[in-house]
C-alpha positions in Angstrom: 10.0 -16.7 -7.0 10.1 -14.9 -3.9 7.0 -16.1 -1.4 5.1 -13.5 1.1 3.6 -16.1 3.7 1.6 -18.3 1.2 1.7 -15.8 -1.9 4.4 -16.9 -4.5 5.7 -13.2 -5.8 8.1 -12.7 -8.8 10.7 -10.3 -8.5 10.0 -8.9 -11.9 6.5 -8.3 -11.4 7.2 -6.4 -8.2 9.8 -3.8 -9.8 7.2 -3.3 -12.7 4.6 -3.1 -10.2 6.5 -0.2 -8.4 7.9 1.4 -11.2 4.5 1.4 -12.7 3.1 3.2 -9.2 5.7 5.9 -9.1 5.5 6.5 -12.4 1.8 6.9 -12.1 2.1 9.6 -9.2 5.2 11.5 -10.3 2.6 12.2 -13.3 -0.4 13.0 -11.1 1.4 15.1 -8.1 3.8 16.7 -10.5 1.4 18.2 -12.6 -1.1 18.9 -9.9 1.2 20.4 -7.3 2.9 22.1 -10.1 -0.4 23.8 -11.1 -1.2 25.0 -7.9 2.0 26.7 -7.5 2.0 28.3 -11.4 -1.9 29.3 -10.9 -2.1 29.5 -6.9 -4.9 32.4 -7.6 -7.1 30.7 -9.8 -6.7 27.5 -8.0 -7.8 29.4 -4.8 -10.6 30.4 -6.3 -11.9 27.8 -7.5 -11.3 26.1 -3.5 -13.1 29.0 -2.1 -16.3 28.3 -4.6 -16.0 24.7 -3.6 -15.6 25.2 0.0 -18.7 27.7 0.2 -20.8 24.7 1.5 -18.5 24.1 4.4 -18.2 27.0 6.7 -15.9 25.3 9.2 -12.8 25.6 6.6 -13.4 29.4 5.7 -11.2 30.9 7.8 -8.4 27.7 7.1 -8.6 27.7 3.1 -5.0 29.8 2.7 -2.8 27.4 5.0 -4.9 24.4 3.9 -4.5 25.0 0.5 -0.4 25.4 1.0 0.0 22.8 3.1 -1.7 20.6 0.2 0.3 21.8 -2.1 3.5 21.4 -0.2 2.1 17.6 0.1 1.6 17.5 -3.2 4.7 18.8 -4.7 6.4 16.5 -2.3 5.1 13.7 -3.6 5.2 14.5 -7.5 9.2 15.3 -6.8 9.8 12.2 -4.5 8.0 9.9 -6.9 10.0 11.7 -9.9 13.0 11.5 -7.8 12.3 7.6 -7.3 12.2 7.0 -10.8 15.3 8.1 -11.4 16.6 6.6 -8.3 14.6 3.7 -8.3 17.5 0.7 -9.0 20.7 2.1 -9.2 20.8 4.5 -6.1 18.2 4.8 -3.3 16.9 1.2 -3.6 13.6 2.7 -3.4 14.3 4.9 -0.6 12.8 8.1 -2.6 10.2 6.3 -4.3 8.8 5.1 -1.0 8.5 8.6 0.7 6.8 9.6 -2.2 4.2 7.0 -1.9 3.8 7.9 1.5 3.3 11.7 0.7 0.8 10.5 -2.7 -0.9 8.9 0.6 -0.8 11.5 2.8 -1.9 14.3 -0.3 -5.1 12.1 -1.0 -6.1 11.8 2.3 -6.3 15.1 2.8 -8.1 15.3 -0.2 -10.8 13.5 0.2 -11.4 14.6 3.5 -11.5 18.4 1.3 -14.5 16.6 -0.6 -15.9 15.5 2.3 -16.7 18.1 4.0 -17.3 20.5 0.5 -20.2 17.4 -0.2 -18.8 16.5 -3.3 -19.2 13.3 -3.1 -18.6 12.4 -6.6 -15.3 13.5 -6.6 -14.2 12.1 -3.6 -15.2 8.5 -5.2 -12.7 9.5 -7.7 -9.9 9.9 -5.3 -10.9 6.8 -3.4 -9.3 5.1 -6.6 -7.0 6.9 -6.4 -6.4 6.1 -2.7 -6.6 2.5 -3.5 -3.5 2.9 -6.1 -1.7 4.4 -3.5 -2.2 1.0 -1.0 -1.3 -1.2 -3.6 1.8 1.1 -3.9 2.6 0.6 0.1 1.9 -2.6 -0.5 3.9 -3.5 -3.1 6.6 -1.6 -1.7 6.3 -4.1 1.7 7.2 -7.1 0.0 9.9 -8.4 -0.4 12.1 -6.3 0.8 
């Protein structure tokens, strides 16, 4: 056992616990940011409908909706990258810049909702979100 201040951590738990994470958001960014490069049209679309209720992003919604996918795609590849990386090369080097962009992609994400008022949907990515802190987190100890 391996203790954090006054937690006791096993070692064990924390590599399945950040396997598990990266695995989780290699899954979730790959296919996301993956889709908005294959369908970047449709995907559009369907932004523009959902950011009709927020006028302040009109004129932004082509370089938002790159620069999401560029964070997305990021963090799909660098969690991908991370799991095959994860023990034997990087020591986690990947996996943890791909937590950071999962971070960084939902973010900007739920400030998206946000503003479009979906509200519903950004509850969804607040779990999301939380994943993502327990996957910085669990990426912190015990280094």
């Amino acid at each position: 056992m391996e203790t954090v201040g006054t937690l006791a951590v096993d070692p064990a738990f924390l590599t399945f616990a950040r396997f598990a994470v990266i695995a989780f958001f290699a899954i979730v960014f790959l296919q996301s940011g993956l889709n908005k490069v294959v369908d970047s049209e449709g995907n559009m679309a369907y932004m523009q409908e959902a950011f009709s209720q927020a006028p302040t992003l009109q004129g932004m919604m082509g370089p938002l909706f790159w620069a999401l996918t560029a964070l997305e795609v990021a963090a799909g590849v660098f969690c991908g990258l991370g799991l095959v990386t994860f023990s034997f090369v990087s020591g986690g080097f990947l996996a943890r810049w791909g937590i950071r962009f999962a971070t960084l992609s939902l973010l900007a994400l739920i400030f998206g909702q946000r503003m479009a008022k979906d509200y519903g949907g950004a509850a969804v990515v607040a779990t999301y979100f939380a994943i993502a802190l327990l996957g910085n987190l669990v990426f912190a100890l015990g280094r």
